[in-house]
N, C-alpha and C positions, 0 to 999 in steps of 0.2 A: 216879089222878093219875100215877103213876109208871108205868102202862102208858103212858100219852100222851106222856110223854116219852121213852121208851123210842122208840113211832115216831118221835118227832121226829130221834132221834138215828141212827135208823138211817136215814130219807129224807136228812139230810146227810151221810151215811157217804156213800150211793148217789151224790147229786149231785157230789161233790168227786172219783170216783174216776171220774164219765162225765167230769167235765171235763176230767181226767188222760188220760183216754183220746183225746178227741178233741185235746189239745194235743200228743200225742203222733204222731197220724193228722191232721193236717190237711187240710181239702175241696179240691182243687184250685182254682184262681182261674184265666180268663181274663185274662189280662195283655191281649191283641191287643186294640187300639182301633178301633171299628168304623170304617169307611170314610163321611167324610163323603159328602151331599148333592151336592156338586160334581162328586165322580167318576164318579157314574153319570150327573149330571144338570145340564147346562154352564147355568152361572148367565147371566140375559139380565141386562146395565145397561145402560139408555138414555143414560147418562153415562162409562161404562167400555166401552174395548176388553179383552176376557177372552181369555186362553190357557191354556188346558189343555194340560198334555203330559207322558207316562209313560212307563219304562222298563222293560225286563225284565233280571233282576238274573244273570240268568243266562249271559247274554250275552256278558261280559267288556266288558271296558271300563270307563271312567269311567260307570256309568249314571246318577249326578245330569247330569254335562255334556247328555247326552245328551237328559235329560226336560228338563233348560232350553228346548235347541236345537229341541224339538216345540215348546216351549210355545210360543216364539216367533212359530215360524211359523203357529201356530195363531194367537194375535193378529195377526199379521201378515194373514192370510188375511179378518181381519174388516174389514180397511181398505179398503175399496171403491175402485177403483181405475176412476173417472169420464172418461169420452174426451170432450176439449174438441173443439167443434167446429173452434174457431182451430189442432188441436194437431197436433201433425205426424205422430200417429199417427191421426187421422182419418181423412186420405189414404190408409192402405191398410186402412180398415175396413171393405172386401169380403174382405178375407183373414182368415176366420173359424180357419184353423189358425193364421196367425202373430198373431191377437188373443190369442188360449188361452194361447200361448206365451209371449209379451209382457205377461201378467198375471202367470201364475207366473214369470217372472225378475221380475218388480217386487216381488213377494211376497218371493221369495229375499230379496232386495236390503234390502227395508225388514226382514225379520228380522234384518241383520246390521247396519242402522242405528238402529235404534229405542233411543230414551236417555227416561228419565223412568219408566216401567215398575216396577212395585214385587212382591214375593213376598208373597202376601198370606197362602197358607197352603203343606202339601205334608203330604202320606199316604205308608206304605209299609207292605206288609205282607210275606211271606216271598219273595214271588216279582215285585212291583212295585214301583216307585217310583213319586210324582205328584208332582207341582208346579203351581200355581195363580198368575199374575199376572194382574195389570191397570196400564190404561195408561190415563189420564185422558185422556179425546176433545179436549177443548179446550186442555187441555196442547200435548196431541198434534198440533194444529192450528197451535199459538202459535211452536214447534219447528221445524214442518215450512215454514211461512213464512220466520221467521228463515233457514234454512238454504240454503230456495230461491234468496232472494235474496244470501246470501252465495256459491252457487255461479255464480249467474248472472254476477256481478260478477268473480270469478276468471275467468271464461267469456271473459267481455270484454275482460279484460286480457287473457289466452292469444291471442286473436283480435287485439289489438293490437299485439303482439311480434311476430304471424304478420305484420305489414307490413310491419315492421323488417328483418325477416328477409328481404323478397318483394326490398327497395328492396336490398339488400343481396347480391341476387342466389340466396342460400342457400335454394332450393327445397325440400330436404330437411326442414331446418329448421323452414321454412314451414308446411309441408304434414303435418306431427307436431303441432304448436300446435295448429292446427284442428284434424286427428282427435282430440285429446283434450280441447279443447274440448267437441267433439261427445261424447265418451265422460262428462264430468264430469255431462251435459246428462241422459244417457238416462233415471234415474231419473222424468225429471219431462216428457219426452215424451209424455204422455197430455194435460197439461197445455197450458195457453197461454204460451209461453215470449218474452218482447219484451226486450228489447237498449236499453242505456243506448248512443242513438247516439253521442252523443259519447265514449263510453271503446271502442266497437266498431268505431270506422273508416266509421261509414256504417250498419253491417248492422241493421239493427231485429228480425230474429226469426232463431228456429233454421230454418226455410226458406233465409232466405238461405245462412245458415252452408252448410247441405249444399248448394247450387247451388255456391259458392264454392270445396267442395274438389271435385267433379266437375268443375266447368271446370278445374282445376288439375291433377287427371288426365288432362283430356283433354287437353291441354296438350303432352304425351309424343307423341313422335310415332320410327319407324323413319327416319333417316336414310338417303339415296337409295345404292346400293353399284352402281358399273361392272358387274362381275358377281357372276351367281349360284354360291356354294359348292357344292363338291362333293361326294356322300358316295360311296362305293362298299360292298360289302355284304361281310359276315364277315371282317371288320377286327379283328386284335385290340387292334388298339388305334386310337382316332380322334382328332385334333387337332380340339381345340376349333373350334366354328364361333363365326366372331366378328362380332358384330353394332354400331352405334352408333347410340344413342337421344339425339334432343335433345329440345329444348321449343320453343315456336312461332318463342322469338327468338330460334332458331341457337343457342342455348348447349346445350352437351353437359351432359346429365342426370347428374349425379356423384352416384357412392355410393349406387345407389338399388335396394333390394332386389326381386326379381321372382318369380314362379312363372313355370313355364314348363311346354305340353304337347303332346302331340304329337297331330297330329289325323289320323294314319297310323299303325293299331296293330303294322306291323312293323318302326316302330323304336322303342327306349328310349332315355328321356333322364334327365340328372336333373332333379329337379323344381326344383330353386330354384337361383336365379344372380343376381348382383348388378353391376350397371356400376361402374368404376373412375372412375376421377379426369378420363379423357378421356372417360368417355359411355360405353363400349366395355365391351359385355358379352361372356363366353364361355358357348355352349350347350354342356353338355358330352352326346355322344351314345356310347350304351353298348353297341348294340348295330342293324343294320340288313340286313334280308331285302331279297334282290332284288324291285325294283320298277319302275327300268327309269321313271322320270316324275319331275316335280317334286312333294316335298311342302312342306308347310306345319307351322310353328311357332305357339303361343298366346302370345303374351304379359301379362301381367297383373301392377300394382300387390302386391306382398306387404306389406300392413298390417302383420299382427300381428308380421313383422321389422322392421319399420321402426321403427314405436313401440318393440319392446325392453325393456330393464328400467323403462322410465317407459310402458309400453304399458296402456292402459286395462281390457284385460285383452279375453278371445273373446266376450264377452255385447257390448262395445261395439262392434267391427268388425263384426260381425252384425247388430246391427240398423241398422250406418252401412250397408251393401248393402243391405240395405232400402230405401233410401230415395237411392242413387244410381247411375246407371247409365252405367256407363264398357265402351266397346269393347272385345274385345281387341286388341292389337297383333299383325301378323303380319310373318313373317319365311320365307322360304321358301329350299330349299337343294332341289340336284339329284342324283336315285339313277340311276347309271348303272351300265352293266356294268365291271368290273376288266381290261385292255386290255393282252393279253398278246404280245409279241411272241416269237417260236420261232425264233433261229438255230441251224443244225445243219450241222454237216459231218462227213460220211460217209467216214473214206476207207480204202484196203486197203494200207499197203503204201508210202506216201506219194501214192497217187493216188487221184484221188477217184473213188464207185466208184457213182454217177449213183441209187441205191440208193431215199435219202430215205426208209428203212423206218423210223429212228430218229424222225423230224422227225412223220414219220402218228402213229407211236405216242404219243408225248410230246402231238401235240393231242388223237387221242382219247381221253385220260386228262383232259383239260379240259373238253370239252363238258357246257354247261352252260348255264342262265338266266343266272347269275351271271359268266360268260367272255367275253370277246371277242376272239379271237385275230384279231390285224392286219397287217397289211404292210408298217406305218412304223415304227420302232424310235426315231420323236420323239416317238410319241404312246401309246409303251405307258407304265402305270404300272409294269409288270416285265419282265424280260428274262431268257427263260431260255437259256442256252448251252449247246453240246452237241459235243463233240468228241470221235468215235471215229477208234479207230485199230488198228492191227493189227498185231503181231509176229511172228517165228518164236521159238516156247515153246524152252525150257531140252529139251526132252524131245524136240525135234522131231530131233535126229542120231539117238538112239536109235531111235527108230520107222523112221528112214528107212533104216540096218544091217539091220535086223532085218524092217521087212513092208515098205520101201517108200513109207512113208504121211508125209507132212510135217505137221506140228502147229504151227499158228497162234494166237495166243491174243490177244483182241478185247478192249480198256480203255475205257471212254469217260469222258470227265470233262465233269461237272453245271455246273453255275454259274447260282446266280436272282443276278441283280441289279435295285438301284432303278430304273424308270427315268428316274430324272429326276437324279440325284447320280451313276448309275455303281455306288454302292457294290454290293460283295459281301455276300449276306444269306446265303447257304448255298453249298456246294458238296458235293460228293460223287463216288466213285469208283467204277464197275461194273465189274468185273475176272472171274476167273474163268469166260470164258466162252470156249470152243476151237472150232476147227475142224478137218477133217481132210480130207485131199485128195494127190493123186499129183505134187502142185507147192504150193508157196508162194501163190503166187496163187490159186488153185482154193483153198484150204485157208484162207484170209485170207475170200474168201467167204460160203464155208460157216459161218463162223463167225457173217455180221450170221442165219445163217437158224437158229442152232442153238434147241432149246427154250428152254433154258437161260437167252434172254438176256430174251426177256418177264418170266421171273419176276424178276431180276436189276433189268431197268430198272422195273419197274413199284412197284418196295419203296422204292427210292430216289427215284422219281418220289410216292410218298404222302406222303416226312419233307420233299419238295421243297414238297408243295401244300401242308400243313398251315402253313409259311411267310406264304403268300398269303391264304388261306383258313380262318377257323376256325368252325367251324358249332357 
């Protein structure tokens, strides 16, 4: 008996001192909760729009924001986006790139609209995040109606102030209402879109609407001008060419923003210009290579300035050119050569010395595409002037004591002027240059032949061109 108890006491010795041990060492535990069903495997409900969408954590960033922003678009994507045959994107449902395109901006679009939508669940584990919603279909349906026609309805009013505005003369105005009319619309462009005629003026569908702003584009038209502008080539700097655009009934187009391009790739312009308050735009041109013919200007409608801080934003002017088609406006101006005329007088002495070797030099330093040296001094755009002359030098007694030799010393003075003001643009002085001879005369001579005066005029004649000229 007392051996049997003896084991007993020693087997709860043993038990009491393993359990001490293991409370002491305890088994590691998997905390990490297995990865539901949904994430590998996207649940189907014939009742439920589902969006899956996950993040990696590594990334930076907000990464909840982010697996929202999948998930969405992943419900978004399950919204089948149906092309009515009544819908104004029917009409270009041979353009299989811009169908592609115009599903994923409607996907965007309803990702960023979609209300009703619930968190149903969401997983993460050390290196992911998930998120799981859904969106009741029929909700989704009840939503999308209500809102349809609540946009429609704004649609039409925007469309009716656009008359107010037309009767009112304010074309600008006008023609803003409608593009964002058009832009409120585009969501639901696949769809069949019809017009409460009495709040819309008349219009019954988004057909009309876009015919309505293309006629009102086309509307703009180049105003008739006496003559053609003139550009000339390595200017550095050009006066605006100035243009005026009206609309069919004479009234000058105000305030109305434009692109502009040049369809001659050796001039630059800038791209965008907008008419004033009389109609009257300035193209401003920035640079222009000899061409010697008339070119041509583009003109075109600039939407996305027009509309401005209330502008529907670049998805909706995109896909409004889609669907209207307006000319561009031309305008054309004339590239001719720079029309220089060359007065020069030669003289030795106070007499002229029939020479003309300054007058040769001074053109052959112009020859050029870009030159046109003339014989009327009405119709040069510049005027260069040229007056030499000739003295007896400081040193000329000396020389003539001592060898004999008279010393002449040759000055000529520069002058570009406008020619159309007169004004003086530069001047300049060639000095330093002698002659030498057994007389004044003879020595006065010698002096237009010395080397000396080539390299002398032709330095001065480079700071003369860069004036006229800037390449």
């Amino acid at each position: 008996m007392k051996k049997k108890q003896y084991i007993i006491f020693i087997f709860s010795i043993t038990l009491l001192f393993s359990q001490e041990i293991k409370a002491q060492n305890p088994v590691p535990i998997n905390n990490q909760l297995k990865a539901p069903i949904w994430v590998s495997s996207k649940p189907n409900n014939g009742f439920k729009f589902v969006g899956i969408g996950f993040a990696e954590k590594d990334k930076g960033g907000n990464y909840q924001m982010e697996a929202k922003k999948n998930a969405l678009y992943d419900l978004a994507s399950e919204i089948k986006v149906d092309i009515s045959s009544n819908s104004v994107l029917y009409t270009i449902q041979n353009n299989n790139n811009f169908n592609q395109n115009f599903n994923s901006l409607i996907k965007l679009s309803n990702s960023d609209n979609i209300e009703g939508y619930i968190l149903v669940d969401s997983y993460e584990n050390e290196k992911q995040y998930w998120v799981y919603y859904q969106l009741d279909k029929e909700e989704y349906a009840n939503q999308k109606a209500k809102k349809k026609q609540q946009i429609i309805s704004k649609a039409c009013n925007l469309i009716s102030a656009s008359f107010s505005d037309e009767i009112n003369k304010d074309f600008t105005s006008s023609l803003k209402k409608r593009i964002h009319a058009f832009g409120i619309l585009t969501p639901y462009l696949s769809e069949e879109i019809n017009f409460e005629v009495s709040q819309s003026k008349g219009l019954k569908n988004i057909f009309d609407l876009t015919g309505l702003i293309q006629n009102q584009l086309q509307s703009i038209s180049v105003a008739n001008q006496k003559t053609v502008q003139v550009l000339k080539p390595y200017q550095q700097i050009y006066a605006p060419l100035v243009y005026r655009l009206e609309l069919n009934s004479k009234t000058p187009l105000q305030n109305f923003p434009l692109l502009v391009s040049s369809d001659e790739e050796k001039i630059t312009i800038n791209e965008k210009t907008a008419t004033n308050s009389s109609g009257e735009l300035q193209l401003k041109v920035n640079t222009v290579e000899p061409l010697n013919q008339y070119v041509s200007f583009s003109l075109s409608p600039d939407i996305i300035t027009l509309m401005g801080t209330d502008s529907i934003g670049s998805i909706g002017v995109r896909l409004l050119k889609q669907f209207i088609q307006t000319s561009s406006l031309k305008v054309q101006a004339n590239v001719t050569r720079i029309n220089i005329y060359v007065n020069s007088k030669e003289q030795n002495f106070g007499n002229p010395t029939r020479l003309n070797s300054i007058e040769e030099f001074i053109k052959q330093k112009f020859i050029g595409q870009e030159i046109n040296i003339i014989d009327k001094p009405t119709d040069a755009d510049f005027i260069i002037e040229s007056l030499a002359e000739t003295k007896e030098d400081l040193s000329s007694d000396i020389l003539s004591q001592t060898f004999n030799i008279k010393l002449a010393s040759l000055t000529i003075n520069l002058q570009l002027k406008n020619g159309q003001s007169g004004n003086v643009l530069y001047s300049s002085i060639v000095s330093d240059v002698y002659g030498y001879a057994n007389s004044l005369e003879n020595a006065g001579i010698n002096s237009y032949a010395s080397p000396k005066l080539n390299a002398k005029l032709a330095e001065a004649i480079f700071f003369l061109k860069r004036k006229i000229l800037v390449y």
